[in-house]
N, C-alpha and C positions, 0 to 999 in steps of 0.2 A: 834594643832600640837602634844601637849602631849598626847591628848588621840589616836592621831591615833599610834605613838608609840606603845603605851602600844597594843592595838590591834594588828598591828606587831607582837608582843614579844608574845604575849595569842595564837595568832595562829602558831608561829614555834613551840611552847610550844608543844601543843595541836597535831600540827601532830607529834613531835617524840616519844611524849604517843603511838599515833596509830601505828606509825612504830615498839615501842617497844612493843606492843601487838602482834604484827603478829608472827604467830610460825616462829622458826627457818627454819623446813622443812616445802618445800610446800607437799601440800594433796600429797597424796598416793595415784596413781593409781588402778582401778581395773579391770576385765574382768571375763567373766563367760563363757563358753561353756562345748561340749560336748569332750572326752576327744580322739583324734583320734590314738595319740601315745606318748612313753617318751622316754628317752635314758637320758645315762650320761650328764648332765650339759641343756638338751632342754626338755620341752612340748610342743606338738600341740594341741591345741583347734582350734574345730569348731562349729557354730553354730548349731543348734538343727536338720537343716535339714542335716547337715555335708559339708556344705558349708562355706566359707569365712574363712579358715584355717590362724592360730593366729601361731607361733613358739614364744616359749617364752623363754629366757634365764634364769637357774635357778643353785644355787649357793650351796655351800656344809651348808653355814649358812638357806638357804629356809626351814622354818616350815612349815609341812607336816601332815595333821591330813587325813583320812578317816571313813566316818561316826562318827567321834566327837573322834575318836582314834588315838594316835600318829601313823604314819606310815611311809614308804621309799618312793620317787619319784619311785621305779620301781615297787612298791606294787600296783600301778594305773595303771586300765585296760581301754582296748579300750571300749568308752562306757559310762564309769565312767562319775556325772556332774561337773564340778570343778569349784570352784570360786577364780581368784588368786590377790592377793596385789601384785603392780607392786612397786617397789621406785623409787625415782627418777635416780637413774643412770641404767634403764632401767630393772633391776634385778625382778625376784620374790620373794618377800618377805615371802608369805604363800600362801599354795594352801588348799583351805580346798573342799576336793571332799565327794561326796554322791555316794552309790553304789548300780544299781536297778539291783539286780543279774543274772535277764534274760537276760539282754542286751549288758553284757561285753564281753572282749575278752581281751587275755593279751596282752597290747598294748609295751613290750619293745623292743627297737628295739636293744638293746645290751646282745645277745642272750646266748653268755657265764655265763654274770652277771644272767640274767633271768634264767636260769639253774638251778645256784647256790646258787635262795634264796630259793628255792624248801624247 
């Protein structure tokens, strides 16, 4: 009887070790496509053939690198490849895009802004 106890007690033990290992936040989504268009607060990604279009919600804290350099959400062209971290409350975290200069186009659709980063 005693030692089944003591087993008892090793094992609640033993799982709230594991519970306490678990990170706080679960993983971090991610998603990769081809870059179809941006606008204030959205990206669209699609797939390579430019199909299966993703809209991604994205936040004035979203890190923004192109080709390994800090850059704008509107600095991204239609074209562009992006890879982005989702968080959990649905958000994009960082978009880190690559740019194959033959095949963009400016993809913002907030034409005012886009104007005025000239």
């Amino acid at each position: 009887m005693d030692t089944r106890i003591l087993l008892m007690i090793g094992i609640v033990i033993a799982s709230g070790l594991l519970v306490a290992a678990a990170p706080l936040n679960p993983a971090e989504k991610s998603h990769s496509g081809v870059v179809i268009s941006v606008g204030v607060g959205k990206l669209v990604l699609a797939d390579s053939e430019g199909n299966n279009e993703v809209a991604l919600a994205i936040s004035d804290r979203t890190s923004v690198t192109l080709d390994g350099a800090p850059a704008k959400l509107l600095d991204l062209m239609k074209g562009d490849m992006a890879a982005v971290t989702i968080g959990d409350d649905g958000v994009v975290v960082s978009v880190n895009a690559k740019r194959d200069k033959k095949n963009v186009v400016r993809a913002s659709d907030d034409s005012d802004h886009a104007l005025a980063s000239y």
